[in-house]
mmCIF file as gemmi writes it, N, C-alpha and C atoms, coordinates in Angstrom:
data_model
loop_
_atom_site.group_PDB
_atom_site.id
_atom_site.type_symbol
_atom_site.label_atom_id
_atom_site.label_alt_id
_atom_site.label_comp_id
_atom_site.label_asym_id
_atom_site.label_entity_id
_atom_site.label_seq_id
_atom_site.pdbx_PDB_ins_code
_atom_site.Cartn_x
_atom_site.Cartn_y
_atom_site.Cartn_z
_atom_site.occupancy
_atom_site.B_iso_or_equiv
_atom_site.pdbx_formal_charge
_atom_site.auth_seq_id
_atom_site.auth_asym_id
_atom_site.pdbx_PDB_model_num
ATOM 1 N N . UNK Axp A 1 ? 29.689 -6.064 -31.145 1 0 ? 1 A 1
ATOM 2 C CA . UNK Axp A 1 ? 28.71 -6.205 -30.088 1 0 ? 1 A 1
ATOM 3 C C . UNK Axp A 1 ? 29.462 -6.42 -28.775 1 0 ? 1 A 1
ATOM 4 N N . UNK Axp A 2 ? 29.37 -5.474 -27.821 1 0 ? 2 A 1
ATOM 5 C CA . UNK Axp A 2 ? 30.01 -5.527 -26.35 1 0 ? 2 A 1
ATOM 6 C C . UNK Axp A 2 ? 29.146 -5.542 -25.402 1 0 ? 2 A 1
ATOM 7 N N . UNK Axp A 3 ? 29.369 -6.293 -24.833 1 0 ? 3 A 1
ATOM 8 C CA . UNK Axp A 3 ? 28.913 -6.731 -23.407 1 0 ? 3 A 1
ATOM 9 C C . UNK Axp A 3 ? 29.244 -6.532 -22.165 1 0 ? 3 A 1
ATOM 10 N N . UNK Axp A 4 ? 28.641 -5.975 -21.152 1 0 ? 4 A 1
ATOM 11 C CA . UNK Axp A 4 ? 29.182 -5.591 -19.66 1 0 ? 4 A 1
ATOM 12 C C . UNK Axp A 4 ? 29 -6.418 -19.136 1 0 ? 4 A 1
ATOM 13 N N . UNK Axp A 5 ? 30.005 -7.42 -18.624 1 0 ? 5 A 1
ATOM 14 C CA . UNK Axp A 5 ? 29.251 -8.53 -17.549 1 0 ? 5 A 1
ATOM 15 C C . UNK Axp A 5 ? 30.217 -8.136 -15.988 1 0 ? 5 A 1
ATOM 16 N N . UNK Axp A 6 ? 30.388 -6.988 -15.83 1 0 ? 6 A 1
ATOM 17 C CA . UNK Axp A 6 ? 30.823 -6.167 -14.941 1 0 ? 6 A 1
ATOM 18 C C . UNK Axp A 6 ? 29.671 -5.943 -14.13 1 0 ? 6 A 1
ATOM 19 N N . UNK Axp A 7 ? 28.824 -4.964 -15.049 1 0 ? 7 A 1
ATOM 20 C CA . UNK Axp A 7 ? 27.255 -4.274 -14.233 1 0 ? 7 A 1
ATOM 21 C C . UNK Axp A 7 ? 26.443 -5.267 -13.199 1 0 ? 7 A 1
ATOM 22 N N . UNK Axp A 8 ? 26.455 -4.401 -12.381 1 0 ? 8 A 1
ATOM 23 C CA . UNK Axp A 8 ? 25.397 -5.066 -11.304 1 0 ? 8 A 1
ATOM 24 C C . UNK Axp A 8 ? 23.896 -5.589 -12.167 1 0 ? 8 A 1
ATOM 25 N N . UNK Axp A 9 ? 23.648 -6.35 -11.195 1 0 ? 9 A 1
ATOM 26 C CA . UNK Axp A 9 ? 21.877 -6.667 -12.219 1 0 ? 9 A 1
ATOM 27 C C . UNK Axp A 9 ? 20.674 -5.171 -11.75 1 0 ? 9 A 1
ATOM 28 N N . UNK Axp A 10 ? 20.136 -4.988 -12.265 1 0 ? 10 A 1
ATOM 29 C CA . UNK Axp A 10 ? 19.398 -3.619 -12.289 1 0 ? 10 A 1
ATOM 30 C C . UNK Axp A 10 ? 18.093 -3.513 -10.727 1 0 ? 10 A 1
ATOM 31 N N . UNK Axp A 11 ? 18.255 -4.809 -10.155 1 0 ? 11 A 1
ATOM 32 C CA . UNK Axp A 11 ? 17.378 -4.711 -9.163 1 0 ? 11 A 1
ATOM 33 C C . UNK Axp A 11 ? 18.288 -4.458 -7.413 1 0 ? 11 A 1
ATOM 34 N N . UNK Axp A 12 ? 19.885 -4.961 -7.733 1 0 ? 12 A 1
ATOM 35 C CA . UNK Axp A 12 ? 20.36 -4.022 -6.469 1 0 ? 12 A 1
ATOM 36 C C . UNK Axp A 12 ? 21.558 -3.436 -6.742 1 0 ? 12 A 1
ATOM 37 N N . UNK Axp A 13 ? 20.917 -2.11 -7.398 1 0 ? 13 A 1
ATOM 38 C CA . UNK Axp A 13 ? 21.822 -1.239 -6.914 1 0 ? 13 A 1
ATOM 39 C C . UNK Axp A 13 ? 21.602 -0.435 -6.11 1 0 ? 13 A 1
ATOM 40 N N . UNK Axp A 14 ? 23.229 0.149 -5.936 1 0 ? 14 A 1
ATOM 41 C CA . UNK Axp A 14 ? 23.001 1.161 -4.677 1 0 ? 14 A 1
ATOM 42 C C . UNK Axp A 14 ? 22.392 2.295 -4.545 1 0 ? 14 A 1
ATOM 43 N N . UNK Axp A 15 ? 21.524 2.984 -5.915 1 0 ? 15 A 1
ATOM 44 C CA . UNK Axp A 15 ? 20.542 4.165 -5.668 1 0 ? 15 A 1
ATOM 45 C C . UNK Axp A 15 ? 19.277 3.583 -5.199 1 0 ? 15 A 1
ATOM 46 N N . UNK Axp A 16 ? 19.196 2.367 -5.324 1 0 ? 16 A 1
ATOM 47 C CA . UNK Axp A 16 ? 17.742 1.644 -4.584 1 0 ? 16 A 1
ATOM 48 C C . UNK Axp A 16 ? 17.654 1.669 -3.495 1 0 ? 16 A 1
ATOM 49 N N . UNK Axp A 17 ? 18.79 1.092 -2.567 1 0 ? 17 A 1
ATOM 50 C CA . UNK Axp A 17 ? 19.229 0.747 -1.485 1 0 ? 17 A 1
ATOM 51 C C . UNK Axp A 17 ? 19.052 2.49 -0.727 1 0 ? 17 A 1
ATOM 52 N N . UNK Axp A 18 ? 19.523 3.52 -1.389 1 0 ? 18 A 1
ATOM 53 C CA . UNK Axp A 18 ? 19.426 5.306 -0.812 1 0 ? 18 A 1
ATOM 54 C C . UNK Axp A 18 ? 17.964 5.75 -0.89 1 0 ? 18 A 1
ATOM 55 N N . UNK Axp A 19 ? 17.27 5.302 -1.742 1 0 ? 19 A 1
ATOM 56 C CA . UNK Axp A 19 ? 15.997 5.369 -1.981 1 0 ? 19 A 1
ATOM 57 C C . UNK Axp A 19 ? 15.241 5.229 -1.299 1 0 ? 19 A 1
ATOM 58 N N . UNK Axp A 20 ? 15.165 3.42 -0.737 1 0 ? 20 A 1
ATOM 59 C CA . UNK Axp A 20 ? 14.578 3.021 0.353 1 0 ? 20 A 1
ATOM 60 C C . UNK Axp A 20 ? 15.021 3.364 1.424 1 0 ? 20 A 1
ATOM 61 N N . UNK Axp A 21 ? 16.182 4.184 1.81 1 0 ? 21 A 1
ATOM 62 C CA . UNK Axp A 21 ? 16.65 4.297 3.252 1 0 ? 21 A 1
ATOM 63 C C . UNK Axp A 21 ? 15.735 5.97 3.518 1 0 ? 21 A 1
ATOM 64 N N . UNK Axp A 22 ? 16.012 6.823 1.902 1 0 ? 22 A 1
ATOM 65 C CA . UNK Axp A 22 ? 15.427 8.27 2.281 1 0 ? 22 A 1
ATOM 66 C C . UNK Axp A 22 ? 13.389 7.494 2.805 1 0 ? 22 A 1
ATOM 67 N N . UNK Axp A 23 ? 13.038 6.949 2.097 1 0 ? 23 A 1
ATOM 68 C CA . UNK Axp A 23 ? 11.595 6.484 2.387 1 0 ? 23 A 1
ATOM 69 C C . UNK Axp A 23 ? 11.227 5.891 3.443 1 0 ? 23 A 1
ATOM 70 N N . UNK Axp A 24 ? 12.553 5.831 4.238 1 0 ? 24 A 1
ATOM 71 C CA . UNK Axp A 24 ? 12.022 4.97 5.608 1 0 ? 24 A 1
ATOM 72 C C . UNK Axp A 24 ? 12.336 6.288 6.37 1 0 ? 24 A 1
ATOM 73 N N . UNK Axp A 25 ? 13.686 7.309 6.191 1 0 ? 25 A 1
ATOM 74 C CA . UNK Axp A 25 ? 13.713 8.642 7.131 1 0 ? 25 A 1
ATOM 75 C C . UNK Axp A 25 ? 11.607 9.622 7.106 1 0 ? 25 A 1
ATOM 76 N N . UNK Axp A 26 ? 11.851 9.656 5.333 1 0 ? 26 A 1
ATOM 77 C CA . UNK Axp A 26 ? 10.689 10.589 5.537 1 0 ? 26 A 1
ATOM 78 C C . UNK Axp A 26 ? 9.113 9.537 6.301 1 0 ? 26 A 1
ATOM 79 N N . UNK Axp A 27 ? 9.025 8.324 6.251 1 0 ? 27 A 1
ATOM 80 C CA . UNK Axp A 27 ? 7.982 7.807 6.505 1 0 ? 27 A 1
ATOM 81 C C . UNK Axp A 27 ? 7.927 8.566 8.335 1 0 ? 27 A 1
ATOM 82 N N . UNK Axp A 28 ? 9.6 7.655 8.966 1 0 ? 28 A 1
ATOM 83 C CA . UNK Axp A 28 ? 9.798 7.841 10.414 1 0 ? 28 A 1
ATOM 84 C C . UNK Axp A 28 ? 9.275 9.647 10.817 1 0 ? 28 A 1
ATOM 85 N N . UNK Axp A 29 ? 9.808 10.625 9.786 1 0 ? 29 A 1
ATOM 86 C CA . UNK Axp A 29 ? 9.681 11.931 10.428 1 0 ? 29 A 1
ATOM 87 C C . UNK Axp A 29 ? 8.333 12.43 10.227 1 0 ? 29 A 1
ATOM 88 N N . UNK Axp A 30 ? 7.377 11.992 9.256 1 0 ? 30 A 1
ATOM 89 C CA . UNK Axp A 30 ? 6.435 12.211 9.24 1 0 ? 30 A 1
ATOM 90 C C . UNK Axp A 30 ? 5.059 11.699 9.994 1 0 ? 30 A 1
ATOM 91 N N . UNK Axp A 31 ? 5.42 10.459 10.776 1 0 ? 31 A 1
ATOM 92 C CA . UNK Axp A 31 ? 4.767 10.313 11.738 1 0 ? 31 A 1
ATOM 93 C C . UNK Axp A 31 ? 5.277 10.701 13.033 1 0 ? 31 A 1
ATOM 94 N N . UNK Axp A 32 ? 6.042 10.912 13.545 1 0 ? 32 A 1
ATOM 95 C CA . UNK Axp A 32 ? 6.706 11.32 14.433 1 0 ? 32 A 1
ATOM 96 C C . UNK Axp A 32 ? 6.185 13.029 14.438 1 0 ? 32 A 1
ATOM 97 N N . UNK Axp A 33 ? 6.226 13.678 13.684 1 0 ? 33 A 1
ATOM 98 C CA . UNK Axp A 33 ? 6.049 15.028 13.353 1 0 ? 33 A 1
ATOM 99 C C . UNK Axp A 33 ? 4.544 15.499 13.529 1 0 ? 33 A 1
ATOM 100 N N . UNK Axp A 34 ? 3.608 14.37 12.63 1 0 ? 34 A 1
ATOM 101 C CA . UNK Axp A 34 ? 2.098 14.841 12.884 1 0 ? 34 A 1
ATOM 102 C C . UNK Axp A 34 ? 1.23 13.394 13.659 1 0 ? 34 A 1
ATOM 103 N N . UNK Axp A 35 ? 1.743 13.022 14.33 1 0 ? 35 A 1
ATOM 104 C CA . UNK Axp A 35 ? 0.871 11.756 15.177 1 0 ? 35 A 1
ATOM 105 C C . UNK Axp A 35 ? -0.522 12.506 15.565 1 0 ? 35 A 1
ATOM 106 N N . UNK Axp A 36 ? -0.002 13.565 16.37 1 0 ? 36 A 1
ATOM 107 C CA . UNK Axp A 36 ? -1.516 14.207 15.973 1 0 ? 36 A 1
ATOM 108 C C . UNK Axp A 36 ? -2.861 13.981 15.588 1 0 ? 36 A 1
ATOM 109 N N . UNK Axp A 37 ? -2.301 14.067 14.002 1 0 ? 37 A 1
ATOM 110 C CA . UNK Axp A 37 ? -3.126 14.647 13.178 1 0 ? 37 A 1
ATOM 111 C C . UNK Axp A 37 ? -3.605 13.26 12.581 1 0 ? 37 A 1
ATOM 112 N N . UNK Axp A 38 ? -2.728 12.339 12.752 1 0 ? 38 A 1
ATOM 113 C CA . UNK Axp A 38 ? -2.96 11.049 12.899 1 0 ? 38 A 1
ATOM 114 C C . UNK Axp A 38 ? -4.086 10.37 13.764 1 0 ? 38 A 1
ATOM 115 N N . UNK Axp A 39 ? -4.446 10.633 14.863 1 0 ? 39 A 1
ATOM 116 C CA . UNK Axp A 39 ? -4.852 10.264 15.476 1 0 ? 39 A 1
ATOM 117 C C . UNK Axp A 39 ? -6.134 10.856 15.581 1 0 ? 39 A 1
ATOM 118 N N . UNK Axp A 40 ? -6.183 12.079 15.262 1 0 ? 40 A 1
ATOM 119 C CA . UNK Axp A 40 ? -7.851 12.679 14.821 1 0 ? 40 A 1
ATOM 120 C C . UNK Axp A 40 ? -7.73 11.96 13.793 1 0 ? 40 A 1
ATOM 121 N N . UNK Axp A 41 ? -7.245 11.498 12.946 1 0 ? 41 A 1
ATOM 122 C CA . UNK Axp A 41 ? -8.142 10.905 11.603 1 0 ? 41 A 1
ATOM 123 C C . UNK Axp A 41 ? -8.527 9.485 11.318 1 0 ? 41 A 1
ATOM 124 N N . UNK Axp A 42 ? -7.685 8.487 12.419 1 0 ? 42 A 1
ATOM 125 C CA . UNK Axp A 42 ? -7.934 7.391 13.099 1 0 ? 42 A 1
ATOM 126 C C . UNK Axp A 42 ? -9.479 7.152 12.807 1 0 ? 42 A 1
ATOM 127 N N . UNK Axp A 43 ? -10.738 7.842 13.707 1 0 ? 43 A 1
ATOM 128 C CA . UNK Axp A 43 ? -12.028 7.361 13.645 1 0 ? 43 A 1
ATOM 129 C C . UNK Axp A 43 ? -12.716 7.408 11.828 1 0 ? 43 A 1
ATOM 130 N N . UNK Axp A 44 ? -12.246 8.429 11.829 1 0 ? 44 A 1
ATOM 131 C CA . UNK Axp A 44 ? -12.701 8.458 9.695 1 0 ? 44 A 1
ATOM 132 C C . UNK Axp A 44 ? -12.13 7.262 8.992 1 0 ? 44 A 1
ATOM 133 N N . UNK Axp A 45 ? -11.164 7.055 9.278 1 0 ? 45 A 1
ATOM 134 C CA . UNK Axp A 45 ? -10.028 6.163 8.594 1 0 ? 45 A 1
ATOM 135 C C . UNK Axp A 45 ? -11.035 4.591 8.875 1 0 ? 45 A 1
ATOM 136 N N . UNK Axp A 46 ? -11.44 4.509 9.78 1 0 ? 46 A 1
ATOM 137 C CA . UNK Axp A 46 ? -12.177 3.244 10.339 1 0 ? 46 A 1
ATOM 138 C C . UNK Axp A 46 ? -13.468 2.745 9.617 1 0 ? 46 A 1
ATOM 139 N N . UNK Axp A 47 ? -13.861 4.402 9.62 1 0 ? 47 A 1
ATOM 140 C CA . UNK Axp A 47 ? -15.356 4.373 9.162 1 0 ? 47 A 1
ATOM 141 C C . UNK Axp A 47 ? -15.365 4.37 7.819 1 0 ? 47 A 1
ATOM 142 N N . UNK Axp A 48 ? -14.344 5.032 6.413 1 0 ? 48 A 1
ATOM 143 C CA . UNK Axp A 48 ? -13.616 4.97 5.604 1 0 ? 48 A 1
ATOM 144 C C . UNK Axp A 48 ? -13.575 3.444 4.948 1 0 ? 48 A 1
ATOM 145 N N . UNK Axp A 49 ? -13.103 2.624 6.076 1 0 ? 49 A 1
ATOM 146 C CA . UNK Axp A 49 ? -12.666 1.321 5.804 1 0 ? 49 A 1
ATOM 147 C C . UNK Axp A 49 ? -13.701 0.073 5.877 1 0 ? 49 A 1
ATOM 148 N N . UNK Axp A 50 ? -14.841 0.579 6.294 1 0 ? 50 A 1
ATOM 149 C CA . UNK Axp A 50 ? -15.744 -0.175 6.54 1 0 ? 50 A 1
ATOM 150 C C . UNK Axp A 50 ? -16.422 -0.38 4.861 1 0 ? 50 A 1
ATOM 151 N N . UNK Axp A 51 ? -17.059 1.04 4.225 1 0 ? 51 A 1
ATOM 152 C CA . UNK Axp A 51 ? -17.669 0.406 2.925 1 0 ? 51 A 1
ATOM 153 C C . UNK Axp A 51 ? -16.491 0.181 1.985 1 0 ? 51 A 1
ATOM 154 N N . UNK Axp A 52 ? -15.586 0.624 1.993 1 0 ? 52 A 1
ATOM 155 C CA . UNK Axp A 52 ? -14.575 -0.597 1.461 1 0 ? 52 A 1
ATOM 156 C C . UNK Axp A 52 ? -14.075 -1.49 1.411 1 0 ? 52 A 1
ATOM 157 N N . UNK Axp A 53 ? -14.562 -2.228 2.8 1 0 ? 53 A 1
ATOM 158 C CA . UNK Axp A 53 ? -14.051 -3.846 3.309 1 0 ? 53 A 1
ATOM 159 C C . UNK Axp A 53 ? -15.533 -4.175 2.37 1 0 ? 53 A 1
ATOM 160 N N . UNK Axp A 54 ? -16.455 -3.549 2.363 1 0 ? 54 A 1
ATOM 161 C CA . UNK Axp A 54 ? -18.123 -4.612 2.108 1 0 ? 54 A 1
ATOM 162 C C . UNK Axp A 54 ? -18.376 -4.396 0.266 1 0 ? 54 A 1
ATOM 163 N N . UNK Axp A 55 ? -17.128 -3.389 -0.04 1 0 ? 55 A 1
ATOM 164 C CA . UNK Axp A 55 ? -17.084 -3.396 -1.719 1 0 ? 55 A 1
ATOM 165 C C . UNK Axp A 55 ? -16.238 -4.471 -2.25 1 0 ? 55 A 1
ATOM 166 N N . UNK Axp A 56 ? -15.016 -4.524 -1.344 1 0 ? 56 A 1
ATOM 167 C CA . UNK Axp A 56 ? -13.722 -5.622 -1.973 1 0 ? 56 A 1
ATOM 168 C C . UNK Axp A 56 ? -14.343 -6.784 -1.402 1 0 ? 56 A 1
ATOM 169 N N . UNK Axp A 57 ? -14.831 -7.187 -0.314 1 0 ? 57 A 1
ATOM 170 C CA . UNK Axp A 57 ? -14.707 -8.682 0.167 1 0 ? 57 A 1
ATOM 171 C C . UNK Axp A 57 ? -16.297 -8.885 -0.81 1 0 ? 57 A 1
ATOM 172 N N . UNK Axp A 58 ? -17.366 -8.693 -0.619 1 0 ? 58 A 1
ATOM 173 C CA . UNK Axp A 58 ? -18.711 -8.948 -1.781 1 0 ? 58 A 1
ATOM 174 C C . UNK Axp A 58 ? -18.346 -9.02 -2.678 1 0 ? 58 A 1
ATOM 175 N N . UNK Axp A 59 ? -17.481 -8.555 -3.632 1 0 ? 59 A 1
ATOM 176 C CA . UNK Axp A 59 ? -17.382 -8.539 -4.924 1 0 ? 59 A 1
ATOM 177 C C . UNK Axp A 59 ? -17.568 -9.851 -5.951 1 0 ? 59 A 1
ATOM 178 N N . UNK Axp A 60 ? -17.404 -11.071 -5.208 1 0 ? 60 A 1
ATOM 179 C CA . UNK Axp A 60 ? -17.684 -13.137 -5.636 1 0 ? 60 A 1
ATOM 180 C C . UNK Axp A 60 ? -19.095 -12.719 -5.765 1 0 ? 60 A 1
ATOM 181 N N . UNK Axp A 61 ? -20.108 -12.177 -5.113 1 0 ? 61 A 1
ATOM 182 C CA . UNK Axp A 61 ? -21.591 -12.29 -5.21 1 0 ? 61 A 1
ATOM 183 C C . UNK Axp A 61 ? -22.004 -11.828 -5.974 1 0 ? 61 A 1
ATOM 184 N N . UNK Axp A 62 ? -21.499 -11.394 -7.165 1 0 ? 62 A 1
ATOM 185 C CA . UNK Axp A 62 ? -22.355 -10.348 -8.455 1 0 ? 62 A 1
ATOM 186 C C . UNK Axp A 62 ? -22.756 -11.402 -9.138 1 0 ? 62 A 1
ATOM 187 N N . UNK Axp A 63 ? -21.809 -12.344 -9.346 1 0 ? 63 A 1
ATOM 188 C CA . UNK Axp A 63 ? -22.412 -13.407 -10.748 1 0 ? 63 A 1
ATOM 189 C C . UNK Axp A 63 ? -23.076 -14.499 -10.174 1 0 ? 63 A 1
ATOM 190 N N . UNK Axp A 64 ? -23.313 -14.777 -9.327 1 0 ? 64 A 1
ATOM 191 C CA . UNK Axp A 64 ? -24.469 -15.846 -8.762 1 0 ? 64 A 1
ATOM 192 C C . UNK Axp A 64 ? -25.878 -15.042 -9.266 1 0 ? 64 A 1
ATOM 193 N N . UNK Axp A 65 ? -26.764 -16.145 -10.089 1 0 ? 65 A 1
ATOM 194 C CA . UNK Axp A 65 ? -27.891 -16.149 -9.967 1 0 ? 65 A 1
ATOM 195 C C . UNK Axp A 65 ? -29.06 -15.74 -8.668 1 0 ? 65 A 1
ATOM 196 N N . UNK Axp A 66 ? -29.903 -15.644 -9.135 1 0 ? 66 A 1
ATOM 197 C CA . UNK Axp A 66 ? -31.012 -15.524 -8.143 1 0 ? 66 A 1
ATOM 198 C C . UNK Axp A 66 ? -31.458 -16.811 -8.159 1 0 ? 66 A 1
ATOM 199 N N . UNK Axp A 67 ? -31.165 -17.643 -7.429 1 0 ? 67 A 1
ATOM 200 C CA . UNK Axp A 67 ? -31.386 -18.841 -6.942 1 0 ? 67 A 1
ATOM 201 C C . UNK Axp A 67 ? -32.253 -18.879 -5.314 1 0 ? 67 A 1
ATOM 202 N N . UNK Axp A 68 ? -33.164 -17.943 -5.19 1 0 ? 68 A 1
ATOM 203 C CA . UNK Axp A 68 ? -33.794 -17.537 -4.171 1 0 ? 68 A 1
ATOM 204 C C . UNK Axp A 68 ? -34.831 -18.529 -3.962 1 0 ? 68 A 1
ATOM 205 N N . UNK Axp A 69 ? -34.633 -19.366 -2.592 1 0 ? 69 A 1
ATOM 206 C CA . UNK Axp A 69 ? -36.377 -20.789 -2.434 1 0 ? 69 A 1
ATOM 207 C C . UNK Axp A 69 ? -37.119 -19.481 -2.032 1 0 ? 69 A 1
ATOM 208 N N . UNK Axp A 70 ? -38.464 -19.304 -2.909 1 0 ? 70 A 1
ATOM 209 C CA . UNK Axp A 70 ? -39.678 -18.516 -2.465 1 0 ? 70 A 1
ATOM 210 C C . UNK Axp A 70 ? -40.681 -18.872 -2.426 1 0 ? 70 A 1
């Protein structure tokens, strides 16, 4: 039974470190490239975000009773 206690630990190595650097080039060139197209989609994106803020944040109110004074 052999053991590497040479090896880096599996959370930094250096293909991670190239990984995250290519994901920050393509993030930078791709906004840079279509801001544009970005920016027409800005008002959808808003309106988009609205019944999804009122699906995730409501979601505590399903299991309450009807405890309604009538």
């Amino acid at each position: 039974m052999s053991t590497d206690h040479g090896a880096p630990p599996p959370g930094s190595s250096r293909a991670r470190w190239v990984f995250v650097g290519f994901l920050a080039i393509a993030a930078y060139l791709l906004v840079s490239e279509h801001r544009a197209h970005l920016a027409q989609a800005l008002p959808w994106l808003i309106l988009l975000a609205c019944p999804l803020m009122h699906v995730f944040m409501h979601r505590g109110h399903a299991d309450r009773g009807n405890d309604h004074a009538s």
